[in-house]
Structures are given as structure tokens and as C-alpha cells.
C-alpha positions in Angstrom: 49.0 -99.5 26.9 46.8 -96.6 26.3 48.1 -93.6 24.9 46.0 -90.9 25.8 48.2 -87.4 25.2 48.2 -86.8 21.4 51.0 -84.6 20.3 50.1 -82.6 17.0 52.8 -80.7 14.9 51.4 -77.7 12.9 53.0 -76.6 9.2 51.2 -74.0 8.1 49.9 -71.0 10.3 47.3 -69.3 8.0 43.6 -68.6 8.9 43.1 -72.5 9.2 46.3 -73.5 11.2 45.1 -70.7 13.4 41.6 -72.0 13.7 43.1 -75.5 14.6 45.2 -74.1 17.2 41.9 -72.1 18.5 39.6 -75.0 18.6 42.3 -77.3 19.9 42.4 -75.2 23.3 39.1 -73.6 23.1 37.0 -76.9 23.6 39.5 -79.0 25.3 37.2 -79.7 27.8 34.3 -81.2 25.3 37.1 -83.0 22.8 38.6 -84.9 26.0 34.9 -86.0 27.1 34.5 -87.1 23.7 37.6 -89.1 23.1 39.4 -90.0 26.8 42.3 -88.2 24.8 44.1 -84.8 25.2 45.3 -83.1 22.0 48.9 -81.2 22.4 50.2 -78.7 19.4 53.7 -79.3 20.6 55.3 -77.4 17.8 54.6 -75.4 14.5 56.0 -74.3 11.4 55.9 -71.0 9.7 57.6 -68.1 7.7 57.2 -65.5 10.2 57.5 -66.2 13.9 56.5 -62.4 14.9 54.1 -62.2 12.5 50.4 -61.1 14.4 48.0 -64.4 14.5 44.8 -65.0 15.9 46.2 -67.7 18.1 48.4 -67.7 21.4 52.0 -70.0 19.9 53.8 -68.3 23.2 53.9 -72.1 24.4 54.7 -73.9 21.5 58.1 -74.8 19.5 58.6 -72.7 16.6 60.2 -73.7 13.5 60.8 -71.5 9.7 61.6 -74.7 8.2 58.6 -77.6 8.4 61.6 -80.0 7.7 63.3 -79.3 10.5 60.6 -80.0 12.4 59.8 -83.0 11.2 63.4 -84.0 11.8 63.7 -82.7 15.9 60.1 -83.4 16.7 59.0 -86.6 18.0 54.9 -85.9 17.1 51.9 -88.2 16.7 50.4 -86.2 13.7 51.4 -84.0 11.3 48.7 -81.7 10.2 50.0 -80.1 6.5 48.1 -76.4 6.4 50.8 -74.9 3.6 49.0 -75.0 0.7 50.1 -75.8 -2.6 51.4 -79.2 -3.8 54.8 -79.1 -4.3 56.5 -78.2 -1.1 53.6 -79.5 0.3 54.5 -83.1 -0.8 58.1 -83.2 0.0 57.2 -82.4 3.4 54.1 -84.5 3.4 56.1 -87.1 1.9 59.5 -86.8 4.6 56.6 -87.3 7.4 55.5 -90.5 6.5 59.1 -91.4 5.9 59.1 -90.6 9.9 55.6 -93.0 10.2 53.8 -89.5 11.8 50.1 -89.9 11.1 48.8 -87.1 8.5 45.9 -84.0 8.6 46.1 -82.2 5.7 43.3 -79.5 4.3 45.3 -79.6 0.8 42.4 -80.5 -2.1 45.9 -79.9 -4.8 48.1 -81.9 -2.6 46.0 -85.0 -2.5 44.1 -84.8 -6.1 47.8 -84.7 -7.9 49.7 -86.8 -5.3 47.2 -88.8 -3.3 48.2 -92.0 -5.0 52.1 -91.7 -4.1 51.0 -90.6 -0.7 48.8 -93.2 -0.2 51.5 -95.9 -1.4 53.7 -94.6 0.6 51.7 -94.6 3.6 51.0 -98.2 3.2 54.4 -99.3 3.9 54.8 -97.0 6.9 52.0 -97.9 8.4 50.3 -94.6 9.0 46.9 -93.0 8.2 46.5 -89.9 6.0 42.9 -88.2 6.3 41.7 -85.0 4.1 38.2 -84.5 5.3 38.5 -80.5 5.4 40.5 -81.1 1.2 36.6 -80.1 0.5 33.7 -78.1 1.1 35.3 -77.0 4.5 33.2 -77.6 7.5 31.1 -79.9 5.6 32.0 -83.4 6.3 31.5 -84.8 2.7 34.2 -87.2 2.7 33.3 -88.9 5.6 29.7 -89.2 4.7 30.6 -91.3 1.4 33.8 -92.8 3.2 31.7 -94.3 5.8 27.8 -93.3 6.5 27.3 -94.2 3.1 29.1 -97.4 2.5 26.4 -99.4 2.1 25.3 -97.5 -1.1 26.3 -97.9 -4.9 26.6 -94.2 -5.1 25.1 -93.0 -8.9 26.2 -89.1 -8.8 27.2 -86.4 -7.3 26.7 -83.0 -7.5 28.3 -79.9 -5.5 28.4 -75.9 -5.5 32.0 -76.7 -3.6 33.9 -73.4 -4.7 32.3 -70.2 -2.5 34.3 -67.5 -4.7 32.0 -68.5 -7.6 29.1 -69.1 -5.7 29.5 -65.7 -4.5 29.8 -64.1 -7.6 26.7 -65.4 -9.5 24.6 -65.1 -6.6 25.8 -61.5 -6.3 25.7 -60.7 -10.3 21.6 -61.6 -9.9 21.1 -59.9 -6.8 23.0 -56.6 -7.5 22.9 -56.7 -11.5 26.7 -55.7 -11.6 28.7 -57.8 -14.1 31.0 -60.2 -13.6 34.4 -58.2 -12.5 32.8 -55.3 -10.8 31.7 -58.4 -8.7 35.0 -59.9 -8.7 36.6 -56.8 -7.5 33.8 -56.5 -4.7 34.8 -60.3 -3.9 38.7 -59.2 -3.7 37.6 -56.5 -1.4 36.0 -58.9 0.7 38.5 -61.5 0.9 36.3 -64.3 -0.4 38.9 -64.3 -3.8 42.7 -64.1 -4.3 44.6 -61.2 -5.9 44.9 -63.9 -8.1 41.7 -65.5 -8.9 42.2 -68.0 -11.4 41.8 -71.3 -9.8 38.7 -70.8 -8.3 37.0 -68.6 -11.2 38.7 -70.6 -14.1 36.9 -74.2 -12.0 40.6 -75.9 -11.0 39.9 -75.5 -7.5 36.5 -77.4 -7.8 38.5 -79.4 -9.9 40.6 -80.6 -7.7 37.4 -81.2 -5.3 35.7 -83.4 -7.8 38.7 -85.6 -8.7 38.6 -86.4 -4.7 34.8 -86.9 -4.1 34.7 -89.5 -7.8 38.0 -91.4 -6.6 35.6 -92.1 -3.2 32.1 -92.1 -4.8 33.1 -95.0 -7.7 36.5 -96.4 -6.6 38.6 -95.1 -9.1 42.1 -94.0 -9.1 42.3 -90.1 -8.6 42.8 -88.6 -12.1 42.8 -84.6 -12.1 44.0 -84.6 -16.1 40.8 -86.5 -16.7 38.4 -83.8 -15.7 36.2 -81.7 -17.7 36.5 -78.2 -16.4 35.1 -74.9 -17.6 34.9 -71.4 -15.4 32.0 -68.7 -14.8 34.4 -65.8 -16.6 32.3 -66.4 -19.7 28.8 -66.1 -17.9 27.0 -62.6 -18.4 24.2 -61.2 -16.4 21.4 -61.3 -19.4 22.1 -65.2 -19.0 21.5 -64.9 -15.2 18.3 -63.0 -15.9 17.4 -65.2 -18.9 18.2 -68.3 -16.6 15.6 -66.6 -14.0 12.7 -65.8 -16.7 13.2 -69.9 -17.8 12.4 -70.9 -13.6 16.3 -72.0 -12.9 19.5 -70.3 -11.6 23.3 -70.4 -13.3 25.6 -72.2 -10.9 29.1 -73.5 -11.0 28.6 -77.4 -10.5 31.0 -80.3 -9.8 29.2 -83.2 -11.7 30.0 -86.6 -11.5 27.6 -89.8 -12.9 28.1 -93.1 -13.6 26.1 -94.9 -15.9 26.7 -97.6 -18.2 29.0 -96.1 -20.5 31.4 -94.5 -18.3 32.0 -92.3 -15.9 31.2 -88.5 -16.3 33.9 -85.8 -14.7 32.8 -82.6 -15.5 33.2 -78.8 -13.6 31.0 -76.2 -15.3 28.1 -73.6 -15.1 24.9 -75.5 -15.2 21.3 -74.0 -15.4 19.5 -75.3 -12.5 15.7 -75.6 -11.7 14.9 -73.2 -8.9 12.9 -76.0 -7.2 16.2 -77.3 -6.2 18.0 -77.3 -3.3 21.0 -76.4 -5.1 19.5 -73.6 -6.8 18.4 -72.0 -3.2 22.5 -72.1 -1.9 23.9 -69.0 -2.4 27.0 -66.4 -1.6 30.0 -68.3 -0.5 28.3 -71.6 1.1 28.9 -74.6 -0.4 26.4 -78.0 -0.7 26.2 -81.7 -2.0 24.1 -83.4 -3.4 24.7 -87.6 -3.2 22.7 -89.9 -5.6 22.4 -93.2 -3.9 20.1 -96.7 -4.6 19.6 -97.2 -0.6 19.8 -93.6 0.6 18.3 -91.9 -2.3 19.1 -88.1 -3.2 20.8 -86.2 0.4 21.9 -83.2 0.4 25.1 -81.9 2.5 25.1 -77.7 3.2 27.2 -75.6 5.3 30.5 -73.2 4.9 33.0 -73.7 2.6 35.4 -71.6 4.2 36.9 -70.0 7.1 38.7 -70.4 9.9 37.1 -72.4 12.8 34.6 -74.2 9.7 37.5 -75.5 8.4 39.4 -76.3 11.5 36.6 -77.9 12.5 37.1 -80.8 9.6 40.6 -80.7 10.5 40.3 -81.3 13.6 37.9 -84.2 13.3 40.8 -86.2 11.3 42.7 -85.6 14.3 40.5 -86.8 16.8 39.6 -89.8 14.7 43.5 -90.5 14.5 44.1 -90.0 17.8 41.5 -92.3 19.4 42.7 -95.0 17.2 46.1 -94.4 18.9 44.6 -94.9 22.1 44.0 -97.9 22.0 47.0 -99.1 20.2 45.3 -99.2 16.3 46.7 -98.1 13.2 43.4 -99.0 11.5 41.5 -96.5 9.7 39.1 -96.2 6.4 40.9 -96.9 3.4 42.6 -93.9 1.3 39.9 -93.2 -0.7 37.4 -95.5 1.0 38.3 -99.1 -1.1 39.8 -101.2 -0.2 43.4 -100.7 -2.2 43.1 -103.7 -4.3 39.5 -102.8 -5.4 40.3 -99.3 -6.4 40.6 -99.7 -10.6 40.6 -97.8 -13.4 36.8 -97.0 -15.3 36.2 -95.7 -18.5 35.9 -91.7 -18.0 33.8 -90.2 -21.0 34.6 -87.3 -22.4 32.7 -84.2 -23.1 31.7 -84.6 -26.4 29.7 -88.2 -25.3 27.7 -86.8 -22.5 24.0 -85.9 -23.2 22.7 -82.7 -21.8 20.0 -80.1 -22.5 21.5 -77.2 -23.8 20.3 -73.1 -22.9 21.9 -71.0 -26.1 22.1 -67.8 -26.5 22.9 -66.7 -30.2 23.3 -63.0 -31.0 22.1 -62.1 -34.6 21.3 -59.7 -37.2 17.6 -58.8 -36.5 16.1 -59.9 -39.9 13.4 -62.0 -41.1 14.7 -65.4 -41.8 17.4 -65.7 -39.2 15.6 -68.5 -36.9 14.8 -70.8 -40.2 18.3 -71.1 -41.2 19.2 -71.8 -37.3 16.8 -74.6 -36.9 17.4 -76.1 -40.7 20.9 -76.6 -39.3 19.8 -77.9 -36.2 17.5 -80.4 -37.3 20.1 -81.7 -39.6 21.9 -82.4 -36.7 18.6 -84.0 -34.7 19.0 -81.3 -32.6 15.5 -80.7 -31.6 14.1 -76.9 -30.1 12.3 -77.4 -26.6 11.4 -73.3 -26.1 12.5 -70.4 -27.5 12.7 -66.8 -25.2 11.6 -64.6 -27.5 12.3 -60.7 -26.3 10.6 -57.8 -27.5 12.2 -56.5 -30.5 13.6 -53.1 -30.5 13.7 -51.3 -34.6 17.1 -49.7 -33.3 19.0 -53.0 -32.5 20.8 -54.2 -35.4 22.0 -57.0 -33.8 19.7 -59.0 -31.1 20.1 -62.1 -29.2 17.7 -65.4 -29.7 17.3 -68.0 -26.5 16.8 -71.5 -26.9 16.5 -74.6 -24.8 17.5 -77.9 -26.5 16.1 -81.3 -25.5 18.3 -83.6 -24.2 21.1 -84.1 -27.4 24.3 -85.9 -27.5 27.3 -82.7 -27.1 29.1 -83.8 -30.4 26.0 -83.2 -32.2 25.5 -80.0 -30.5 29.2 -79.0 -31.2 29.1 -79.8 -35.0 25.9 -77.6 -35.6 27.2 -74.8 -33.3 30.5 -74.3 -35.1 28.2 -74.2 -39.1 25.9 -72.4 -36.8 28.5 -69.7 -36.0 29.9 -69.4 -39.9 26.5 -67.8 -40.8 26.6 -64.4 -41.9 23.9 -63.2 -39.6 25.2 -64.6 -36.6 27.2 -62.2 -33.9 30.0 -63.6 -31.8 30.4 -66.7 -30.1 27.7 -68.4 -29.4 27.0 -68.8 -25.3 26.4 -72.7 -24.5 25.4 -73.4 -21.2 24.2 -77.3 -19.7 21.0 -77.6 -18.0 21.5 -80.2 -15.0 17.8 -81.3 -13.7 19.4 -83.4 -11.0 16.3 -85.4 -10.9 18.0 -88.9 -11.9 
């Protein structure tokens, strides 16, 4: 027998429960002639019950306590909007325990618990789906899940953190450094009080560790990847980047070739004939690497409300029209079948090869580039171009750019550090990856 009412419990009542809740009743109409099924928020969860929302929960059962929900609700789906991964997971957890079908927008929750969830879930019976876990509206997950199932995927590539997006494509544009920018991105809402997981890379992070689990079949594995932020990034490297014909931006890399798997989060110098180099403020885009499908490229909003709602929502419909008609069935966790999933080697930093743009700040004297290079080419580090500016009789200290040809890192690491004991050199030398995203 069909079962055509859906009822939905809601923990978690923040911009993106709200939006749920909004696009739930605001295209009822369109979502029932789409799926023969009506969707019913029967109850929430949240701290506050008189706190002011966006949404209308006049109608709907009110819990403080998710728990307690879970335990005097009888619901189809629970949809986890709380955030976090701790509390999030107990109640995540308790909710399979009472077989309810899960939504969750939680990228932490599933990169650090997926597996357990996923085990868990097994027994019980009962799907969990995490389209809206990354890039928000942009339906990433399902395009490798399914659309692209066919393909042996070869990388992937993202800008899937808007708070960083936002702030290098605002450094260029304005030519404000990095935290008058970050304080105009506070302002604005598009960063925390408390920045840190989206400027230090953890929140893309947690993105990539999802999106590689899916792209190569491999158990998800945060601790395994390679993650560096954008505090370190000055705007003479954004204008240097420029001058070379690329743009600085935060990438989620991941490759497979035939020595591992590369897991990497970082600021890459990309060519401005990109796509990827064109996608700026707080939009996030893809890029998929396919043998069938070739490169495709995935844009859209990262954020927000109804964008992300709208990726919640889509797990929800696909969850409820397998209920009716009576099916449990869904594609696997993290699109494998469970048995297939297995571990691959993942190669650390040091093993990748990259070219390199450096930026070395020295004492402006004859000789200086000589001894640089003499290092470098015991090393087999070999120069590609050099951005020479014009020299001012004042400056003491000045700053040489070069682009490396592609060179293994540990090579690159071991002359940078004999590099940096030289008397003449200034400071820490500034290392960033060029990513051509041509292969």
C-alpha cells in the first residue's frame, strides 16, 4: 500500500531549517505534482521556541530537546540541521536506532562519523542522504553518486568554501588586505565571529573527504587530508598572480593516479582561462575529471537559506518517493556498493608534483639570484620565469618571483628550508601550487 503523506521531523531551526520549512509549504503544489507525495513537518526541535524565524511553526510540535522528539514522534525522516558533530551524532545516531530515514546538511557530521552512521544504518534498514553536506544548492553528490556512475572519475577540483572565495576575490578587487576583508566579510555575514574553519581550510576539508570517499570508493578519512588556509596569502601575491595570467584560489584537490591518491586543501594559482578562475565572491563550483564525461563543471551558491534547503529538500523527496511505493532502496552511502568501498594508498604532501609560484624577499644586492638558483639546481629544481620588478635604490630589502617547473615537493622543501638560512634572505619564504587543471 502506497504511502503517500511523508511526515518530516526538523532538529535544527537556523537559516536552513527555516528555508526547509519555507520551501516545504511554498511549492507544495509543484513538489506533489512531482512526486504523488505530500511532505508534512510534523514537529521541530530547537533552543528557543519564541525566538523570531522566517518561517510560520504556529502549526507544528515544538520540542527544546531533539531527543525527546525522536522518542514521542512517530516521523518518516529525520532531517539533522544542528550543526556540529558531536550532539549532532548522538541524535543522528538515536534516530536510526528508531529506523527514521535521515537528511542531514552536516559536512563534520558525516566526514568524522559517516562510517558508524552508515554501519548503523545498514542494520536498521534506513537511508541517510547528505546532498546539501556540500557546495549548498549545488547538487555535487548526486552528480558523482549517480549521473556519473558510469565514469572512472580521475579528479576533482572545487572552490566549495564561499567565506574564502569571498575574501580573495574581494582582496583583488578592492586592494584591502586580508582582515580588513575579513572584517568586511563578518559585517556581512558571509564569516563567523569565529572564522577559523573556513579561513584555516577544515570546512573544505571536510567537503573534500566526502566528495574522494564518492569519487574513488574509499573509506572517508578526514585525518588524511592535506589542508592549508588563505591567512598566509597577501595582496602583492594576488597582484603578482594577475601580472603571471592566473588568480589565487582556495582549491579542494583530489587526483588519483598510479601512485596514490592525492587529498589536498590549499591556495592554488590558477590560469585565468579557467572556469574556476572566473568564480568569484561567495559562489562555489566543481570541476569533475572523467574518461566518458570528460572535464564538467558544477556552479551555483554555496550558501543560504532556500539554496541550501533546496539540496535538503531533494534528499527528502527522493526518500519519500521511495517510501511510496513501499522501497527502502537507495544509492549506496557513499555511492559503492559497501563491500567495494576499500582502503587506497593516500600520498602525502611531500610526494605530489606541482609547479611552484615563490616569492622570496631579499637583501637587494648583486649576487642574490646566483646563490638562489645554485641551490636550486642542486636540488633539480629548475626556474620556468622570473617576475622581475623595478628596483627601487631605497628598498633594502626586495622581493624576487619565481615559477618552478613541475618538481617533486620534497625536493622543493629541502632547498626552500637551505634557501631560507641565507643571510640575504628576508622572512619566510611564500610557496604557493600552481594547479593547471588541464589533466
Amino acid at each position: 500500500m502506497k504511502n503517500n503523506k511523508i511526515k518530516i521531523g526538523i532538529a535544527g531551526l537556523g537559516t536552513v531549517g527555516s528555508g526547509v520549512i519555507n520551501l516545504l509549504n511554498n511549492n507544495k503544489d509543484e513538489i506533489l505534482k512531482r512526486t504523488g507525495c505530500e511532505f508534512l513537518v510534523q514537529c521541530v526541535s530547537a533552543r528557543n521556541k519564541d525566538k523570531a524565524r522566517s518561517c510560520d511553526i504556529n502549526n507544528i510540535n515544538f520540542y527544546t530537546d531533539p531527543v525527546d522528539m525522536l522518542e514521542n514522534e512517530k516521523i518518516d525522516i529525520f532531517v539533522e540541521l544542528i550543526g556540529g558533530n558531536d550532539i549532532a551524532k548522538n541524535v543522528v545516531m538515536r534516530a536510526i536506532e528508531k529506523k527514521f530515514h535521515i537528511v542531514t546538511a552536516n559536512k563534520a557530521l558525516i566526514a568524522l562519523h559517516g562510517t558508524k552512521i552508515n554501519q548503523l544504518s545498514l542494520e536498521k534498514n534506513c537511508s541517510v542522504l547528505y546532498e546539501a553536506s556540500v557546495a549548498g544548492a549545488v547538487p555535487i553528490i548526486k552528480v558523482i553518486k549517480e549521473s556519473l556512475s558510469a565514469n572512472k572519475i580521475q579528479w576533482i577540483a572545487g572552490i566549495i568554501n564561499g567565506t574564502t572565495n569571498y575574501i580573495l576575490t574581494e582582496m583583488l578587487l578592492s586592494g584591502k588586505n586580508f582582515n580588513d576583508v575579513l572584517d568586511e566579510a563578518k559585517e556581512l555575514g558571509y564569516a563567523e565571529s569565529d572564522p577559523t574553519f573556513d579561513i584555516g581550510g577544515i570546512d573544505a576539508a571536510h567537503k573534500l573527504t566526502i566528495l574522494a570517499s564518492i569519487c574513488f570508493g574509499i573509506p572517508l578519512n578526514y585525518d588524511s587530508v592535506y589542508v592549508e588556509g588563505i591567512e598566509d596569502i597577501d595582496l602583492q601575491d594576488l597582484n603578482n598572480a594577475m601580472e603571471l595570467g592566473y588568480t589565487i584560489k582556495h582549491l579542494a584537490i583530489a587526483r588519483k593516479s598510479k601512485y596514490g591518491i592525492e587529498l589536498r586543501v590549499h591556495p592554488c594559482l590558477v590560469p585565468n582561462s579557467r572556469l574556476l578562475a572566473n568564480v568569484n565572491g561567495v559562489k562555489n563550483a566543481v570541476v569533475v575529471n572523467s574518461d566518458a564525461a570528460g572535464p564538467t563543471l558544477y556552479y551555483g551558491a554555496g550558501a543560504g537559506s532556500l539554496a541550501t534547503a533546496s539540496s535538503v529538500v531533494s534528499d527528502i523527496i527522493d526518500i519519500g518517493r521511495n517510501l511510496s511505493i513501499n522501497s527502502k532502496k537507495s544509492t549506496p552511502f557513499l555511492g559503492y556498493m559497501n563491500n567495494m568501498v576499500a582502503e587506497q594508498e593516500i600520498l602525502k604532501i611531500s610526494n605530489i608534483e606541482s609547479r611552484y609560484y615563490l616569492r622570496i624577499k631579499v637583501t637587494n644586492k648583486p649576487g642574490v639570484l646566483a646563490d638562489i638558483t645554485k641551490i636550486f639546481g642542486k636540488k633539480t629544481i629548475s626556474i620556468e620565469s622570473i617576475l622581475q620588478k623595478e628596483e627601487n635604490e631605497k628598498d633594502v630589502n626586495v622581493p624576487i618571483v619565481l615559477v618552478t617547473h613541475k618538481i617533486k615537493e620534497q625536493n622543493l622543501i629541502e632547498a626552500l628550508l637551505e634557501i631560507e638560512n641565507l643571510e640575504v634572505v628576508k622572512d619566510k619564504i611564500i610557496r604557493i601550487r600552481i594547479e593547471e587543471l588541464d589533466s
